[in-house]
C-alpha positions as CSV (number, residue, x, y, z in Angstrom):
1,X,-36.0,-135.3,-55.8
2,X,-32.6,-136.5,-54.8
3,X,-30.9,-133.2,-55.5
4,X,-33.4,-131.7,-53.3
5,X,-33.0,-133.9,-50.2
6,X,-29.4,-133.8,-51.1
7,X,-28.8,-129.9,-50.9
8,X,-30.5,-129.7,-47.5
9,X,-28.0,-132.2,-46.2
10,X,-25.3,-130.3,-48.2
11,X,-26.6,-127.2,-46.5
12,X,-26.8,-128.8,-43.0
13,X,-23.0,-129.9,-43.4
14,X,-21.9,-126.0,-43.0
15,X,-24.5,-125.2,-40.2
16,X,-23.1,-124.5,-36.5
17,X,-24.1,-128.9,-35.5
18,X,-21.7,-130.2,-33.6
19,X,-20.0,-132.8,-35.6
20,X,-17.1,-135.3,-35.2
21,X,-15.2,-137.1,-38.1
22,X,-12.5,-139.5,-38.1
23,X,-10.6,-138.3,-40.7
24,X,-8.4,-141.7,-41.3
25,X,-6.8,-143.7,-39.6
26,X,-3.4,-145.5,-40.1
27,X,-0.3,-147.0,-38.6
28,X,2.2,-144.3,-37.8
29,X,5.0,-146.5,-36.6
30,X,5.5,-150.3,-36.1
31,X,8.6,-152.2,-35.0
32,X,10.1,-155.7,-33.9
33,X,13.3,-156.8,-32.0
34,X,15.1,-160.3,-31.2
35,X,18.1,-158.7,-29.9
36,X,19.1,-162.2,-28.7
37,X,17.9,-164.7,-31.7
38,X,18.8,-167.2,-32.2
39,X,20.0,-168.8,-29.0
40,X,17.2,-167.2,-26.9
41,X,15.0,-169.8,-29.3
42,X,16.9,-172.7,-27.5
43,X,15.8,-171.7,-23.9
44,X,12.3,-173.3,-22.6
45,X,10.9,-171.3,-20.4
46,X,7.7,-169.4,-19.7
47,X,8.0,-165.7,-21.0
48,X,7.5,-162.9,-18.7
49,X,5.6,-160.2,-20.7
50,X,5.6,-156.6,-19.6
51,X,3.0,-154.3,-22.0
52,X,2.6,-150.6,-21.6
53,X,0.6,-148.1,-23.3
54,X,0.4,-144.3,-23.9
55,X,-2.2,-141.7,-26.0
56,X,-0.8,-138.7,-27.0
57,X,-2.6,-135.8,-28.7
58,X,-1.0,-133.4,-31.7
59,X,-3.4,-130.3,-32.5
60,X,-3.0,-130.0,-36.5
61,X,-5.5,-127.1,-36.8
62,X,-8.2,-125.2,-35.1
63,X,-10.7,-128.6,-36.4
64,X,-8.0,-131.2,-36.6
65,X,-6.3,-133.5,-33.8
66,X,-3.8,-136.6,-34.1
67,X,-4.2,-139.0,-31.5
68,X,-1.7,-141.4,-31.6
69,X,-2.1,-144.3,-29.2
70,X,1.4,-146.2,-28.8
71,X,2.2,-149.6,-27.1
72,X,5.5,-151.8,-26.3
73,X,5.2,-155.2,-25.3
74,X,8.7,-156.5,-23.9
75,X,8.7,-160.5,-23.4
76,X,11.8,-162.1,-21.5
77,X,13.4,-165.1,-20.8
78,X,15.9,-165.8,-18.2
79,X,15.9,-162.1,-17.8
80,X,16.9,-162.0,-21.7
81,X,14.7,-160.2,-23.9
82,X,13.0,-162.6,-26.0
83,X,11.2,-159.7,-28.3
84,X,10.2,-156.3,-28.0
85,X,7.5,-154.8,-30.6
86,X,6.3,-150.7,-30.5
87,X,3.4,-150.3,-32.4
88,X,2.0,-146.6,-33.1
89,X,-1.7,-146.6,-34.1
90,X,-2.8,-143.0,-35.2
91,X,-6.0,-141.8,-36.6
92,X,-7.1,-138.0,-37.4
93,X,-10.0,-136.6,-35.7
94,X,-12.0,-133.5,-36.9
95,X,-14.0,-131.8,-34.5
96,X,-16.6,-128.9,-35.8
97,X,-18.7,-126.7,-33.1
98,X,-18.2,-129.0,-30.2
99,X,-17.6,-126.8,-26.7
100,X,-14.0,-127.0,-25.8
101,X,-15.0,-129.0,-22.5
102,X,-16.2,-131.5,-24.4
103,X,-13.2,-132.0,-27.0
104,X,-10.4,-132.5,-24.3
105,X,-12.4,-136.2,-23.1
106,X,-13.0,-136.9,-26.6
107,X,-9.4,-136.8,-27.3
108,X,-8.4,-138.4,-24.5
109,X,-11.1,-141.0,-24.2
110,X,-13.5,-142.0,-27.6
111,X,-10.7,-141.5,-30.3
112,X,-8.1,-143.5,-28.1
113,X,-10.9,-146.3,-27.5
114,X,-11.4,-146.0,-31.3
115,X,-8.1,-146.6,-32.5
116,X,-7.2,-149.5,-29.9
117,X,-8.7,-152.8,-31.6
118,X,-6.8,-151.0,-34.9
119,X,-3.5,-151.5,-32.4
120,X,-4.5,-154.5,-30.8
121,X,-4.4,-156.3,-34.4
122,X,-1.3,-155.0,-35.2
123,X,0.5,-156.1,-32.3
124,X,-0.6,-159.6,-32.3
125,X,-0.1,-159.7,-35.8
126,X,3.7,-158.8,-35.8
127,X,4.3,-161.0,-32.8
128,X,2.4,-164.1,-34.6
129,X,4.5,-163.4,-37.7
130,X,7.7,-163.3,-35.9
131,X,7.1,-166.5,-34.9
132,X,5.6,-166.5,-31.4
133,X,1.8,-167.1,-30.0
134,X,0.4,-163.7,-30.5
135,X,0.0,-161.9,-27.5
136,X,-4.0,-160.0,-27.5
137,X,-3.7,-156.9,-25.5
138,X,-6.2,-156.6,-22.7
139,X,-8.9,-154.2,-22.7
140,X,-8.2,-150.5,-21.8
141,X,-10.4,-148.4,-19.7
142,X,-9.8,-145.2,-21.1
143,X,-12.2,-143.4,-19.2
144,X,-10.1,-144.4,-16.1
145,X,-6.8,-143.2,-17.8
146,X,-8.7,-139.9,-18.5
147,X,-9.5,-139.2,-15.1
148,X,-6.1,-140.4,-13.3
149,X,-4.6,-138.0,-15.7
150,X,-6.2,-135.0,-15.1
151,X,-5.9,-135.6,-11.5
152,X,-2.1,-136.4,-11.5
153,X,-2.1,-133.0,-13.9
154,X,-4.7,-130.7,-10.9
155,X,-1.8,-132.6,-8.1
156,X,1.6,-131.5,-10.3
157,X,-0.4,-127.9,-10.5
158,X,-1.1,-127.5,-6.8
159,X,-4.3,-127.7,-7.7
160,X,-6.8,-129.1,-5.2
161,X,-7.9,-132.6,-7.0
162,X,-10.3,-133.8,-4.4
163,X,-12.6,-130.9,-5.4
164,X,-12.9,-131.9,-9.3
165,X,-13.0,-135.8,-8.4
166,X,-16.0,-134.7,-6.5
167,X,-17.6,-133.0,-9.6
168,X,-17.5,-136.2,-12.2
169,X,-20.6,-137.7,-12.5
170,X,-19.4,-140.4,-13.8
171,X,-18.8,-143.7,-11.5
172,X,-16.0,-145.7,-12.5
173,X,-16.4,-149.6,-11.6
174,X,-13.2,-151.1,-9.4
């Protein structure tokens, strides 16, 4: 009985479904600087922390994306950097039978939203062992990225943005 239910599966598996895997996910790149340790240590001051963060997409194969969603968080004293940690969080994404509308917000909005409490960990994690509180990134609304991108991309290509804003259905909250 199991090899039956099991072949229809097995079967299913190669049929034309639309289907998305996360193939793994790992951490491409990680890094830490105290470019001015130890005397920066010695100043008490409140930190001013600047964060930034970026998704880029690598196609690997007609199924098969990398989206690697980096971050660099830049804390400074006295105008003195304190520490500066970049963190790339990658994962690889298979995609089977999904319309190619559909794959372009995937990539640029689930797998990013996937991989950002995987980068989120590994920030505060380096920062906490390098001796600091760690610092817990702030939720991302990816969906909003998405959208700002495409229209900053329609404005760079002369295209007429106002028309495709008006076609999301999709509300954004402010």
């Amino acid at each position: 009985m199991t090899e039956q239910s099991s072949t229809p599966n097995a079967a299913g598996a190669e049929s034309n479904d639309p289907s998305f895997r996360i193939q793994r996910i790992y951490l491409k790149d990680l890094s830490l600087e105290q470019p001015n340790a130890p005397e920066i240590f010695l100043v008490i001051a409140e930190p001013q922390v600047q964060v930034e963060v970026d998704v880029a997409v690598k196609r690997m194969s007609d199924e098969l994306f990398e989206v690697a969603l980096s971050s660099t968080i830049t804390a400074r004293v006295e105008g003195k950097v304190l520490f500066l940690v970049e963190g790339n969080q990658a994962g690889i994404f298979e995609f089977n039978n999904i319309p190619a509308e559909q794959v372009d917000p995937m990539l640029g909005i689930t797998c990013p939203t996937i991989l950002y409490p995987y980068l989120r960990s590994n920030m505060a994690d380096v920062i906490s062992r390098a001796g600091f509180q760690p610092i817990h990134l702030n939720e991302i609304n990816f969906h909003g990225m998405y959208e700002h991108r495409l229209m900053q991309a329609q404005q760079a290509a002369g295209g007429n943005a106002g028309d495709s804003a008006d076609e999301s259905k999709i509300i954004l909250p402010n």
